[in-house]
N, C-alpha and C positions, 0 to 999 in steps of 0.2 A: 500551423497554429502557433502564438505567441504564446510562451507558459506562463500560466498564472499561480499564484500561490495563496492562502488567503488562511486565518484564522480566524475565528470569527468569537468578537468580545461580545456579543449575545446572539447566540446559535439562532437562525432563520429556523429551525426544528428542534424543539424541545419538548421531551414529554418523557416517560417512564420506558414506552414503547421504542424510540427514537430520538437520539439527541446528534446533529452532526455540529462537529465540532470544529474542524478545517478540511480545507480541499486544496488540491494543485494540479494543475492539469497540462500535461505535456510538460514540466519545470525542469529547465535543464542545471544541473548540479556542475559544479568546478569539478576535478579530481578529487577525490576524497573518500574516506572508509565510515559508514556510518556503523558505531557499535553500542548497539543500549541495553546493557546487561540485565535490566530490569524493565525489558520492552516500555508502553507507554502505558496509561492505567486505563486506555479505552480500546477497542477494534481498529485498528488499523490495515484498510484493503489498499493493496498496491501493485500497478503494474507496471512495468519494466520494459520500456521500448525498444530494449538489447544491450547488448553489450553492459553488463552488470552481474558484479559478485553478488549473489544472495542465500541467505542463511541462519541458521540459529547461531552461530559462532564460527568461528575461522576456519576451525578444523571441520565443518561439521557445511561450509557453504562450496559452494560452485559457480564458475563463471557461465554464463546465458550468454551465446551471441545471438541468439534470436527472440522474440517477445514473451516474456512470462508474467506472472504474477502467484502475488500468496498476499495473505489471510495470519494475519498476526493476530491472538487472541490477547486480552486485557494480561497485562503483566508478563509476557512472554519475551526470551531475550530476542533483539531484531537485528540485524549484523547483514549491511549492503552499500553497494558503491561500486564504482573504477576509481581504483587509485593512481592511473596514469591518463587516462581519456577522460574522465568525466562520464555522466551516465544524464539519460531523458526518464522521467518518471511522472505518472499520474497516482493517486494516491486522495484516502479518504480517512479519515478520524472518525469513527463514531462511536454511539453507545446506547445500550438498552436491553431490552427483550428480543425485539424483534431483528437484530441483527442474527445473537444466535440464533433464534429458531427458523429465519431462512437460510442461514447457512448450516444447518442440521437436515433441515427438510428438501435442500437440492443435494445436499450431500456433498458441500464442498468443503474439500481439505482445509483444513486449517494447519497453520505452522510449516507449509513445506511450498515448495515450488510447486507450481505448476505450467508446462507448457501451456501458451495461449497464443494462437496462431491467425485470430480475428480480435486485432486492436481497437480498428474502429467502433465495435461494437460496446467494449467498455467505455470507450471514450465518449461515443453519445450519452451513456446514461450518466455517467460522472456529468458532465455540460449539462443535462438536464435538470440534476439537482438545484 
């Protein structure tokens, strides 16, 4: 798959409930550390095709050679990358109500790693958006 990146200057979904805001899928990154002390102001879901530092802060992440993902909540710090290989990431912006309450309601982690061992399966629903 060729990675796409996309922001979008009038969100395809807006409402109270749901606003998506950008997507990237499969987007291959140069070398680099990304550090946002003050996360973004919306939900940011992202997974990690390997090989990728990820974490709340430097001291505080770990390298992934194999596929992960987390769940950054509105305002939280967000700290990822390879800073000698480059890293593959798919990745979602959004906002509203209904982010949190399905991410309460399956009970997924927010703010930490998680192993994720079927890729493909985020990656259809990200494409289906």
């Amino acid at each position: 798959m060729k990675g796409i990146k996309h922001f979008f200057s009038e969100p395809p979904v807006r409402s109270p409930a749901l606003t998506i805001r950008g997507m990237g899928l499969a987007e291959r990154m140069k070398p680099c550390l990304i550090d946002r002390p003050g996360g973004s102001g919306d939900f940011l879901l992202m997974f990690f095709h390997g090989n990728a530092e990820v974490g709340t802060t430097r001291h505080e992440s770990a390298f992934f050679g194999e596929p992960c993902f987390v769940v950054w909540t509105p305002g939280h710090r967000q700290y990822y990358g390879n800073r000698t290989d480059g890293f593959v990431h798919s990745w979602l912006h959004c906002e509203g109500v209904l982010p949190a309450r399905l991410l309460r309601s399956c009970r997924i982690p927010r703010n930490r790693v998680i192993r994720f061992s079927r890729p493909g399966l985020l990656e259809r629903h990200f494409a289906g958006l």
